[in-house]
Backbone as CSV, one residue per row, in Angstrom:
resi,resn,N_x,N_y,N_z,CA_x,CA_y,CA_z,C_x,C_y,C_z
1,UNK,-41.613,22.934,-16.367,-41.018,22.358,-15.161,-40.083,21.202,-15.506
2,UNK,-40.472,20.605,-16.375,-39.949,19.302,-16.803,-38.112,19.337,-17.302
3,UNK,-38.487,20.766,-18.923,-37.048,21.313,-18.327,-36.333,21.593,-17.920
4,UNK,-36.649,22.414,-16.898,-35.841,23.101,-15.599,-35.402,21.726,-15.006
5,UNK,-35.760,21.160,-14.719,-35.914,19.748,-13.905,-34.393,19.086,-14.490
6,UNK,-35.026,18.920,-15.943,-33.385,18.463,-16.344,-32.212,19.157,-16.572
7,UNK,-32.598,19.929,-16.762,-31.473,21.032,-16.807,-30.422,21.364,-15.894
8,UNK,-31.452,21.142,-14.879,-30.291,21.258,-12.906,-29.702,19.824,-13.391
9,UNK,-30.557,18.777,-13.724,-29.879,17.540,-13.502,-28.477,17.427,-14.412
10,UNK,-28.642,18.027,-15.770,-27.516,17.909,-16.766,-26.107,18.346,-15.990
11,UNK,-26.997,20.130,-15.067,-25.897,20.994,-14.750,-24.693,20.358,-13.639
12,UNK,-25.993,19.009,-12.643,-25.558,18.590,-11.913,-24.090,17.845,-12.274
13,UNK,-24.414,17.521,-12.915,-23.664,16.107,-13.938,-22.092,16.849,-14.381
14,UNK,-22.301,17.631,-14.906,-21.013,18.602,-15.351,-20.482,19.444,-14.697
15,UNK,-21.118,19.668,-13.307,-20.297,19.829,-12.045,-19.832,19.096,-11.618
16,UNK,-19.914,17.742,-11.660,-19.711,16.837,-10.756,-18.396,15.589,-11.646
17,UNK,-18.452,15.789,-12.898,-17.461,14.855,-13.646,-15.961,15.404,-13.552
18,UNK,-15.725,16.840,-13.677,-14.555,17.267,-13.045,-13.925,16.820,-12.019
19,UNK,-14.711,16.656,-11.453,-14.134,16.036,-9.672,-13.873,14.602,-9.844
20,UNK,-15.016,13.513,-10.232,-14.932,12.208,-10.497,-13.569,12.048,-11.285
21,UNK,-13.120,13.179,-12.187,-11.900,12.178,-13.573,-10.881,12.588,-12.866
22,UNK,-10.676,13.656,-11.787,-9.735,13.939,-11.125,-9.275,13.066,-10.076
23,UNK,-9.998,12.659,-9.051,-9.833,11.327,-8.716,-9.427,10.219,-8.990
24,UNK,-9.895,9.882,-10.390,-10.005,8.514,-10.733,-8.782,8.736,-11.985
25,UNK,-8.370,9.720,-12.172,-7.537,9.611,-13.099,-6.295,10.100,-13.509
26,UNK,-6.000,10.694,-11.721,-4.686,11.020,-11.309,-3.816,9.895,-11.726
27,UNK,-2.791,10.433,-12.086,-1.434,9.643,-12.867,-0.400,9.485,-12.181
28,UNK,0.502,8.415,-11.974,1.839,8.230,-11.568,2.475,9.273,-12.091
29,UNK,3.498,9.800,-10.824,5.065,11.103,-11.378,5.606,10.478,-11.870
30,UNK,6.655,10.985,-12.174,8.490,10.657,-11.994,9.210,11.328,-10.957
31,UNK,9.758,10.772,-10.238,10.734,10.801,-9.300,11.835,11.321,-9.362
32,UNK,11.972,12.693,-9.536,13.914,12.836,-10.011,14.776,12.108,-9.339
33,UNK,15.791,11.577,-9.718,16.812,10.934,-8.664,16.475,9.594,-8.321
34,UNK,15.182,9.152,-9.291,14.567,7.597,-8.166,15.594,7.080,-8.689
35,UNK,15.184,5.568,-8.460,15.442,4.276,-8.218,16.236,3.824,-6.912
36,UNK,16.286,2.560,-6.591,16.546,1.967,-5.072,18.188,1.923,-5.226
37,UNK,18.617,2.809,-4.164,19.604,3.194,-3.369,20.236,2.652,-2.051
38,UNK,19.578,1.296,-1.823,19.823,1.121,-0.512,20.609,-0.859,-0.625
39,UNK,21.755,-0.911,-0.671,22.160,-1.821,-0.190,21.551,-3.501,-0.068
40,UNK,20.994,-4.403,-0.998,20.346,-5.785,-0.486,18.586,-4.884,-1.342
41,UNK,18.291,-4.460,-1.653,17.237,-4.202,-1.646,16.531,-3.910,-3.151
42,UNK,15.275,-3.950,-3.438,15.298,-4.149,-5.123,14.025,-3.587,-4.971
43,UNK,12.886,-3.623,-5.928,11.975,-3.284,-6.428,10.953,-3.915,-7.515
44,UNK,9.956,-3.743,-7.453,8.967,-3.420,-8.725,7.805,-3.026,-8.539
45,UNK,7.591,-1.990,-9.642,6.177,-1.341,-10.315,5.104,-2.395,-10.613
46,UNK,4.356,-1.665,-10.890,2.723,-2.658,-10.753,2.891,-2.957,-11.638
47,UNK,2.273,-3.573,-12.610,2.180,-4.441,-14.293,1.631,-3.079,-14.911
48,UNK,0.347,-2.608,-13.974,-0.284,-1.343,-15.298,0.688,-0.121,-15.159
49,UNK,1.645,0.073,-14.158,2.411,1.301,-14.228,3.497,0.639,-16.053
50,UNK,3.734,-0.357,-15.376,4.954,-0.869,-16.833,4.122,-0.582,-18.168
51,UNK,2.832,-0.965,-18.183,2.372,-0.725,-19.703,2.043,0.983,-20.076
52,UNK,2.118,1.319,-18.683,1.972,3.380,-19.070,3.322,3.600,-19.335
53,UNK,5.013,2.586,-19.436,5.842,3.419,-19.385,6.744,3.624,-18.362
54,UNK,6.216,3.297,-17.289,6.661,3.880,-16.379,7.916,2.667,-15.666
55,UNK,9.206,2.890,-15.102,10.080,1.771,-14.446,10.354,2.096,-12.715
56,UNK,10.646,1.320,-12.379,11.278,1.574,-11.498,12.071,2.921,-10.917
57,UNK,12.752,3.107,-11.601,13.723,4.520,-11.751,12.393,5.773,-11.442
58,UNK,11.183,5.443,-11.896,10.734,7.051,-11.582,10.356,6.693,-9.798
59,UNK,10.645,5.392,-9.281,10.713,6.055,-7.637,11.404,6.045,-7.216
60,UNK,11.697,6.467,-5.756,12.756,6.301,-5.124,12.989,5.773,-3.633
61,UNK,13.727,5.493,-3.364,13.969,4.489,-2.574,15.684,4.617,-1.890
62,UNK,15.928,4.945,-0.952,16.603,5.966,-0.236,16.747,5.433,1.120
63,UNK,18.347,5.459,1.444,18.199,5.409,3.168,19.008,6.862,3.520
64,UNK,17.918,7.347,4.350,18.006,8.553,5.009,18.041,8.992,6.358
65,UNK,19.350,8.641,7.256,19.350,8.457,8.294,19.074,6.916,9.032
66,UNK,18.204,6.875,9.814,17.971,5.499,10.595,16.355,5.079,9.509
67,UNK,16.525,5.570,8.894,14.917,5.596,7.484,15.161,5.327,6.361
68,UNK,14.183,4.487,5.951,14.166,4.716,4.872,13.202,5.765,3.846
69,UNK,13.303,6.546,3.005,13.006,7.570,2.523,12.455,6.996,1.159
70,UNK,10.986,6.648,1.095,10.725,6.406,-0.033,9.800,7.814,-0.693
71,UNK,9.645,7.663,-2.227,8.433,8.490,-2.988,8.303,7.749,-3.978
72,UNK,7.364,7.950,-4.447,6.834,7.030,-5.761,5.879,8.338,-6.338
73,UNK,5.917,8.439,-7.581,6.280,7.965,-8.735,4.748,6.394,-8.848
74,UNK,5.412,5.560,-9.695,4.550,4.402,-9.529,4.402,4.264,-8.478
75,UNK,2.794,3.102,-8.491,2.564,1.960,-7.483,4.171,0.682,-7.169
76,UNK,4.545,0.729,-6.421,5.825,-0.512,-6.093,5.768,-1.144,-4.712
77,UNK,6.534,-1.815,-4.769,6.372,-3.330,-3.879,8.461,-3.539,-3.941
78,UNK,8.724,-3.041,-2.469,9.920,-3.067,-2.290,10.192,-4.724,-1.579
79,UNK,11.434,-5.039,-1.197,11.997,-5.894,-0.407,13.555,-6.310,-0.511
80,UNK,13.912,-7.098,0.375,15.173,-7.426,0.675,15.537,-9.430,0.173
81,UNK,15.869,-9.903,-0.554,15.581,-11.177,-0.743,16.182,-11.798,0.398
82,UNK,16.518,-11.457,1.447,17.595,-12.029,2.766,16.083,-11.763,3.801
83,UNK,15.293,-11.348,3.657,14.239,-11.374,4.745,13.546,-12.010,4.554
84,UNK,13.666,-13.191,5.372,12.486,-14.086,5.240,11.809,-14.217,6.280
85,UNK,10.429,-14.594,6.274,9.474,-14.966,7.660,9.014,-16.531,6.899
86,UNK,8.950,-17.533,8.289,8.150,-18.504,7.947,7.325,-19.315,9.690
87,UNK,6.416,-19.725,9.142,5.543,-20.041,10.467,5.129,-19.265,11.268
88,UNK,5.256,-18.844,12.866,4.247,-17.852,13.333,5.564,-16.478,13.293
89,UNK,4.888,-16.029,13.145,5.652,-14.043,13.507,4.944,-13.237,13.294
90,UNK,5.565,-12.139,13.565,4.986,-10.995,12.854,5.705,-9.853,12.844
91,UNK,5.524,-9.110,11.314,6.630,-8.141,10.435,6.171,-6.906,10.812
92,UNK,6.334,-6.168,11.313,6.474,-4.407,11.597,7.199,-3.144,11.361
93,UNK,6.754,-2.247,11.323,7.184,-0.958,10.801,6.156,0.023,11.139
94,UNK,7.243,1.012,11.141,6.648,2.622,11.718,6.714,3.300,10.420
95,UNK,5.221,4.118,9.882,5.696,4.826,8.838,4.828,5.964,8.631
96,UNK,5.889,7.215,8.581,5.460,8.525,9.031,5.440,9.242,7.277
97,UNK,4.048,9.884,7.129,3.853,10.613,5.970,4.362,12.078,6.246
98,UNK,4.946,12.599,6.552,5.662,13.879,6.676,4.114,14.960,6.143
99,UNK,4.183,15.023,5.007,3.023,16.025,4.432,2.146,15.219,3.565
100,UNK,1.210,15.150,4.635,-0.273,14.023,4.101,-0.746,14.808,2.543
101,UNK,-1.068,14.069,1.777,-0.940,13.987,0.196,-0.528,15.217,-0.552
102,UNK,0.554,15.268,-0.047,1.322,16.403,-0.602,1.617,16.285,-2.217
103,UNK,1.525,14.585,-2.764,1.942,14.381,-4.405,0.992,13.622,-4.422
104,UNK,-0.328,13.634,-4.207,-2.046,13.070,-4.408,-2.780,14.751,-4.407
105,UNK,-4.029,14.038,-4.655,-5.466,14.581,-4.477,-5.977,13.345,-4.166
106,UNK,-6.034,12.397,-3.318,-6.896,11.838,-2.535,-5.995,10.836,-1.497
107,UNK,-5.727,10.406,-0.932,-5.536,9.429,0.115,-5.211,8.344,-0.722
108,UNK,-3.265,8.106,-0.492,-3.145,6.931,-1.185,-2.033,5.826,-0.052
109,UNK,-2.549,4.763,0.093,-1.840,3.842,1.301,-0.685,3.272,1.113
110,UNK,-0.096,2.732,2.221,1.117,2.644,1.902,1.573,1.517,3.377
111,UNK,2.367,0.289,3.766,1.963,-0.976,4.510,3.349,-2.081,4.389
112,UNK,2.671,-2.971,4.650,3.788,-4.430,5.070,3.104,-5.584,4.268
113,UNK,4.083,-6.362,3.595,4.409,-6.907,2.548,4.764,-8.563,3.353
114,UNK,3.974,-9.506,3.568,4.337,-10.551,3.831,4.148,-12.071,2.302
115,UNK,4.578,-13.133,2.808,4.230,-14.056,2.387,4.699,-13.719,0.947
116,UNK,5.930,-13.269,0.260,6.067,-13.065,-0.615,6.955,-14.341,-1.252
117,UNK,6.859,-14.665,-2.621,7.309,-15.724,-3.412,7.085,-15.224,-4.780
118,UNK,8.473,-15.678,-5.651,8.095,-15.448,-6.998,8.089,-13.596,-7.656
119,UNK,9.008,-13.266,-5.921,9.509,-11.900,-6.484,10.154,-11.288,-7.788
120,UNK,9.610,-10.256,-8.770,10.745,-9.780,-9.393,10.370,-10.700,-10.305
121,UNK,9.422,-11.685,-10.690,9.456,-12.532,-11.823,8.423,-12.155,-13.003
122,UNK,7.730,-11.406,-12.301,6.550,-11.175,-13.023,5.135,-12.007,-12.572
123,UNK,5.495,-13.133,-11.690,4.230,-13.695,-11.227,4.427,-13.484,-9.788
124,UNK,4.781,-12.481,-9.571,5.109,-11.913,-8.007,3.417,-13.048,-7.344
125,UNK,3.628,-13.044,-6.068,2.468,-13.492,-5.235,2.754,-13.056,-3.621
126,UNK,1.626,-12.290,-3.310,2.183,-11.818,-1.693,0.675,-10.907,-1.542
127,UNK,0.943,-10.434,0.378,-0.342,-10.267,0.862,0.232,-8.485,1.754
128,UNK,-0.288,-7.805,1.770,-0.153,-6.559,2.136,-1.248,-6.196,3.032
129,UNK,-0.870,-5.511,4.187,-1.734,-4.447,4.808,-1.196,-3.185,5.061
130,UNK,-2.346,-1.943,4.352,-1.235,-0.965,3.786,-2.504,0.336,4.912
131,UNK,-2.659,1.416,5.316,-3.093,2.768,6.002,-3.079,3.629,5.351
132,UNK,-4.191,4.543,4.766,-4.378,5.615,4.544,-4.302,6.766,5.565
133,UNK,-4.074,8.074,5.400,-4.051,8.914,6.333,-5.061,9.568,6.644
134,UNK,-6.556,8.927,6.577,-7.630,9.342,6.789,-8.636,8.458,7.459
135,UNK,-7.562,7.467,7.542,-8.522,6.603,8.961,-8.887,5.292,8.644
136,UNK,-8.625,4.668,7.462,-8.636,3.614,6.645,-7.522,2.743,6.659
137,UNK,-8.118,1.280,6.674,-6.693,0.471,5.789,-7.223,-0.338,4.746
138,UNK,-6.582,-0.944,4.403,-6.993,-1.889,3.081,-6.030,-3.076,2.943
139,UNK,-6.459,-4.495,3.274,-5.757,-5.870,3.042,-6.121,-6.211,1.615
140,UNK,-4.891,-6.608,0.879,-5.279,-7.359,-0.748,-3.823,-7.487,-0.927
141,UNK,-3.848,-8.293,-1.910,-2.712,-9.141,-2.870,-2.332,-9.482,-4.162
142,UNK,-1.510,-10.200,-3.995,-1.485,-10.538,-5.831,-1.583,-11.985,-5.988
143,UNK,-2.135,-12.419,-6.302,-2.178,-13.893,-6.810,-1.580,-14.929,-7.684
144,UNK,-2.204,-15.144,-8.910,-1.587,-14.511,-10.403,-2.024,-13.347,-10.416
145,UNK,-3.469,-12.944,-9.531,-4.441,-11.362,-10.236,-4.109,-11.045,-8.982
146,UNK,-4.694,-9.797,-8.916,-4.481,-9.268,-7.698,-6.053,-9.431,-6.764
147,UNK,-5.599,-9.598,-6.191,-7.410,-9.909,-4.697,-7.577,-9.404,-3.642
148,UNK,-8.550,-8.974,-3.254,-8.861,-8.306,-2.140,-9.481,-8.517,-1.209
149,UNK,-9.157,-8.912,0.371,-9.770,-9.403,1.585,-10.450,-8.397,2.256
150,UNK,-10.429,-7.115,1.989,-11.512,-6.633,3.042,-12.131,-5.062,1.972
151,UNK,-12.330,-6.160,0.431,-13.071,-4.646,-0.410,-12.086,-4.072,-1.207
152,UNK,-12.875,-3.607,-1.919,-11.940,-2.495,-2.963,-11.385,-1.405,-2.207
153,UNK,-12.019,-0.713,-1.851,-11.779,0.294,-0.951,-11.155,0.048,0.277
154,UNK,-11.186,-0.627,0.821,-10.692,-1.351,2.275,-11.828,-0.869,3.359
155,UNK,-11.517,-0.795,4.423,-12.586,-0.083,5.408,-11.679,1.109,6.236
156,UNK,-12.775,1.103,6.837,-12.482,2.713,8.135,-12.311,2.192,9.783
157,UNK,-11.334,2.502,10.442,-11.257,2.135,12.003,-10.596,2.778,12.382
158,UNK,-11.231,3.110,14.062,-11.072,4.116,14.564,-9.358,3.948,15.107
159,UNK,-8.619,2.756,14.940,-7.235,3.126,15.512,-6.436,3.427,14.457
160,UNK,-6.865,3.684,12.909,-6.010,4.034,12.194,-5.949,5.545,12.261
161,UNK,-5.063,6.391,12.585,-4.184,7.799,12.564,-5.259,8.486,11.012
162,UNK,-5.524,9.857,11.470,-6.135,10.813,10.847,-5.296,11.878,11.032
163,UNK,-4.299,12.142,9.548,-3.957,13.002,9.206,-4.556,14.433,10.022
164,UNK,-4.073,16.022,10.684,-4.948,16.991,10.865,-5.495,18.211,9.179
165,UNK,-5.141,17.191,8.085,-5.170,17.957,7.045,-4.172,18.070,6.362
166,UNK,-4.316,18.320,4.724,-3.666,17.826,3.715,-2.078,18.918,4.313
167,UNK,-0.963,18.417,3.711,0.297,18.819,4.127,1.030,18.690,5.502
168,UNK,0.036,18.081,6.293,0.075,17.625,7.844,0.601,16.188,8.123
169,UNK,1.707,15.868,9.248,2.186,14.872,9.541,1.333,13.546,10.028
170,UNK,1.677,12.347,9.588,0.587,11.600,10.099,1.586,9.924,10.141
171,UNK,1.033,9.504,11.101,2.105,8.617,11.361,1.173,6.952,12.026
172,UNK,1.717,6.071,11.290,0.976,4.560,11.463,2.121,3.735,11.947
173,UNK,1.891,2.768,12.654,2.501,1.554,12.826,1.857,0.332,13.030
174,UNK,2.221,-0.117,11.941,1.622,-1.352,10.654,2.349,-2.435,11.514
175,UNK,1.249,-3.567,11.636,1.858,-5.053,11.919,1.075,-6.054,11.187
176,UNK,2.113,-7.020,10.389,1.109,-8.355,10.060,1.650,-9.498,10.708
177,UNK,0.610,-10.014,11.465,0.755,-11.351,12.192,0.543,-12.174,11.145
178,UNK,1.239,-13.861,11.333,0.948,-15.067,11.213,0.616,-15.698,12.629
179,UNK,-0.279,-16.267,12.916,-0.674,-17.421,14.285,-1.613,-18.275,13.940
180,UNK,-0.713,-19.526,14.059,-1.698,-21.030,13.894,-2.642,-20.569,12.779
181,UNK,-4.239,-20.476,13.016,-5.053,-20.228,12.005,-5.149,-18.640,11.144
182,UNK,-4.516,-17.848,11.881,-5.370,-16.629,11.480,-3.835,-15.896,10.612
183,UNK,-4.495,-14.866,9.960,-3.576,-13.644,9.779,-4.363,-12.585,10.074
184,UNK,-2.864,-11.422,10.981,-4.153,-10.500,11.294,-2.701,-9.235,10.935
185,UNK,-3.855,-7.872,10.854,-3.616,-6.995,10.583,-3.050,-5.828,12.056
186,UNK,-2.606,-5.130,12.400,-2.858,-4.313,13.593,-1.971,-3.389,13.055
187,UNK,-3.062,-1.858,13.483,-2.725,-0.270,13.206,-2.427,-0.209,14.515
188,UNK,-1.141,1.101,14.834,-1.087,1.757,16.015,-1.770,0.645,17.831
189,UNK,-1.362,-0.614,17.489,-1.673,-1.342,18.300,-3.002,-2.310,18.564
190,UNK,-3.721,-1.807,17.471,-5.073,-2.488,17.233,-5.551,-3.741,16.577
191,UNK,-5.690,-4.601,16.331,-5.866,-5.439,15.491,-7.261,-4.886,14.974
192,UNK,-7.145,-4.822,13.762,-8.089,-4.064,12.837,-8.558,-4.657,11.912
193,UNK,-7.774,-6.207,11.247,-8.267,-7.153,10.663,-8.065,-8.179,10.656
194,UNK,-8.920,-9.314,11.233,-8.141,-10.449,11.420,-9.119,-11.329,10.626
195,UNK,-8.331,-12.585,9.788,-8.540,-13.317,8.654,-8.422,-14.994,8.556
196,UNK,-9.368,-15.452,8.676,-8.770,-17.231,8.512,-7.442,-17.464,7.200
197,UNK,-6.580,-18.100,7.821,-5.373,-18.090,7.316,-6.384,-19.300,5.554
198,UNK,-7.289,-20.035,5.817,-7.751,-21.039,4.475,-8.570,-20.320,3.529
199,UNK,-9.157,-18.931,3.935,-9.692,-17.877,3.313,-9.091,-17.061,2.665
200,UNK,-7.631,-16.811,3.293,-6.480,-16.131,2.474,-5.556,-17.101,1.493
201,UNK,-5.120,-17.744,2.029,-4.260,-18.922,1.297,-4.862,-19.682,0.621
202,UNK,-5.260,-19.631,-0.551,-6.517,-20.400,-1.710,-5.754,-20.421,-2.686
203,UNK,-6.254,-20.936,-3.905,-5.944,-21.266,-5.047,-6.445,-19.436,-5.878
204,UNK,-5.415,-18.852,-6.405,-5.720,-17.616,-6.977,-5.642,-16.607,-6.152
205,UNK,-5.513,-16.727,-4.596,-4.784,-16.008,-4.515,-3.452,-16.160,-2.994
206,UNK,-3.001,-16.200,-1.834,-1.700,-16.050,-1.535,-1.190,-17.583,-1.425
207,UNK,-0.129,-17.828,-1.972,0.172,-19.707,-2.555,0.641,-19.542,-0.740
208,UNK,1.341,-18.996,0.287,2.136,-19.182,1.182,2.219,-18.086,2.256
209,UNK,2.034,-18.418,3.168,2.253,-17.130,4.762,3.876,-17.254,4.700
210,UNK,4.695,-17.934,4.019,5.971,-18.061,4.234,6.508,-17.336,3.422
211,UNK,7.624,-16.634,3.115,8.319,-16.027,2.061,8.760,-14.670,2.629
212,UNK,9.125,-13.981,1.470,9.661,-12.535,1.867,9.066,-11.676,2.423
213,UNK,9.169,-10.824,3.080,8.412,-9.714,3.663,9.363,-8.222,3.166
214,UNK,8.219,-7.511,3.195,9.021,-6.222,2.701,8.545,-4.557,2.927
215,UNK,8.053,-4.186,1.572,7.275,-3.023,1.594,6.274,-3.007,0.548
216,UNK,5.480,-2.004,1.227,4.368,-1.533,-0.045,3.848,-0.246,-0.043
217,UNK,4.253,0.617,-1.651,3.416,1.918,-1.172,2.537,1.864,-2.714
218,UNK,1.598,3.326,-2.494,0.811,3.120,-3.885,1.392,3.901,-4.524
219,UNK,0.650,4.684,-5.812,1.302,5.458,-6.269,1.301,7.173,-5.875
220,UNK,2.701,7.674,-6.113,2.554,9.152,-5.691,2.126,9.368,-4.000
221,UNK,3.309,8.854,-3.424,3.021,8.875,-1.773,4.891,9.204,-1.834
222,UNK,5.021,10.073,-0.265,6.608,9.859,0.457,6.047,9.889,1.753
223,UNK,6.608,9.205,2.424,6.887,8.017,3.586,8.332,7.885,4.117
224,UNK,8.306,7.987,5.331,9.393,7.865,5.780,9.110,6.421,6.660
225,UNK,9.943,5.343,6.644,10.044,3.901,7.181,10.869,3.994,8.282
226,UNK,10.453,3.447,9.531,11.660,3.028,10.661,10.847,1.830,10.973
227,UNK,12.271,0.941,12.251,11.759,0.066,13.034,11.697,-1.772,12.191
228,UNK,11.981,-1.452,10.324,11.286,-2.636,10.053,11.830,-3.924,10.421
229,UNK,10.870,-4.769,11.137,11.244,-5.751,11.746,10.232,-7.396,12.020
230,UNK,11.016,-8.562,12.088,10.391,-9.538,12.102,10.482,-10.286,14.075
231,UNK,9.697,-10.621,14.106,9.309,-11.239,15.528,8.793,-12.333,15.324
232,UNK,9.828,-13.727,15.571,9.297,-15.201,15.817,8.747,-15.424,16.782
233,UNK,7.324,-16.381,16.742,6.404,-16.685,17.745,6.806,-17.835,17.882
């Protein structure tokens, strides 16, 4: 019995690691045609995409109509150095996944880019709230390190948009507030995370609610962008 016993358990195990390294160890594309195409506007890849190799050029970044037309290729962090937010507002955008993880095997997010400083230098610092197409979002940043306000994973709420299945259209509209104390998050009209502005703004990780605002996708996502826009309070 004892064998049998382990034996399912071994079998279990080597059914089950296929799936785990596939997940966890899906790789950034290349982008034919990437790099940023659009007028005022620039880029950069994560630090670990640069040490795999990987630049800028394998995404892309595209205005396509009244859109912008991104794919990645790497994890990147777009913006405009002429957009600035400072004191209360809040930065918005509509952004439609055409065919939900059409260049994944799992759910990868994609969001609004505030409080940015120290772009493009290598000690980038800024705060993101980014939507998965499965009902999730996820708030985190970069510091010097990168940090995370609501988990590794982010969480699940019911106003974030659920894809009807992989290759299926799915569509979010992302807002990050600044007001007096708080920063808050809101999907499709919801406020879905809201944050003491002295809990976010610390030593290690966002130096400022003031600075650039922009974009953020992860890696191996296309997204289509409208609407992006700032609103003084």
């Amino acid at each position: 019995m004892r064998l049998n016993h382990r034996f399912t358990i071994a079998a279990a195990i080597l059914v089950l690691c296929p799936v785990l390294s596939n997940a966890q160890d899906e790789s950034s594309r290349k982008i034919a045609g990437g790099g940023v195409s659009v007028p005022g506007w620039t880029g950069k890849i994560d630090p670990n995409e640069q040490q795999q190799g990987r630049t800028i050029n394998d995404a892309k970044f595209a205005k396509e109509g009244g859109a912008f037309h991104v794919v990645t290729g790497p994890a990147v962090t777009y913006w405009n150095p002429a957009n600035q937010a400072s004191g209360s507002y809040t930065v918005k955008a509509t952004f439609n996944e055409p065919k939900y993880m059409n260049l994944n095997t799992h759910p990868h997010p994609y969001g609004i880019v505030i409080g940015g400083t120290g772009m493009g230098s290598g000690s980038e610092n800024y705060l993101y709230c980014a939507a998965y197409g499965n009902g999730t979002f996820i708030v985190r940043g970069f510091g010097p390190e990168a940090f995370q306000v609501n988990g590794r994973r982010g969480e699940a709420n019911a106003a974030v948009h659920k894809a009807e299945g992989v290759g299926q259209p799915v569509t979010q509209e992302i807002a990050v507030s600044v007001t007096g104390s708080k920063i808050e998050c809101s999907i499709n009209g919801t406020v879905v995370g809201s944050y003491d502005k002295t809990a976010v703004v610390s030593s290690g990780k966002l130096a400022s609610t003031d600075g650039v605002y922009g974009l953020r996708f992860a890696h191996n996502t296309e997204v289509l962008v409208t609407g992006l826009s700032l609103v003084k309070h």
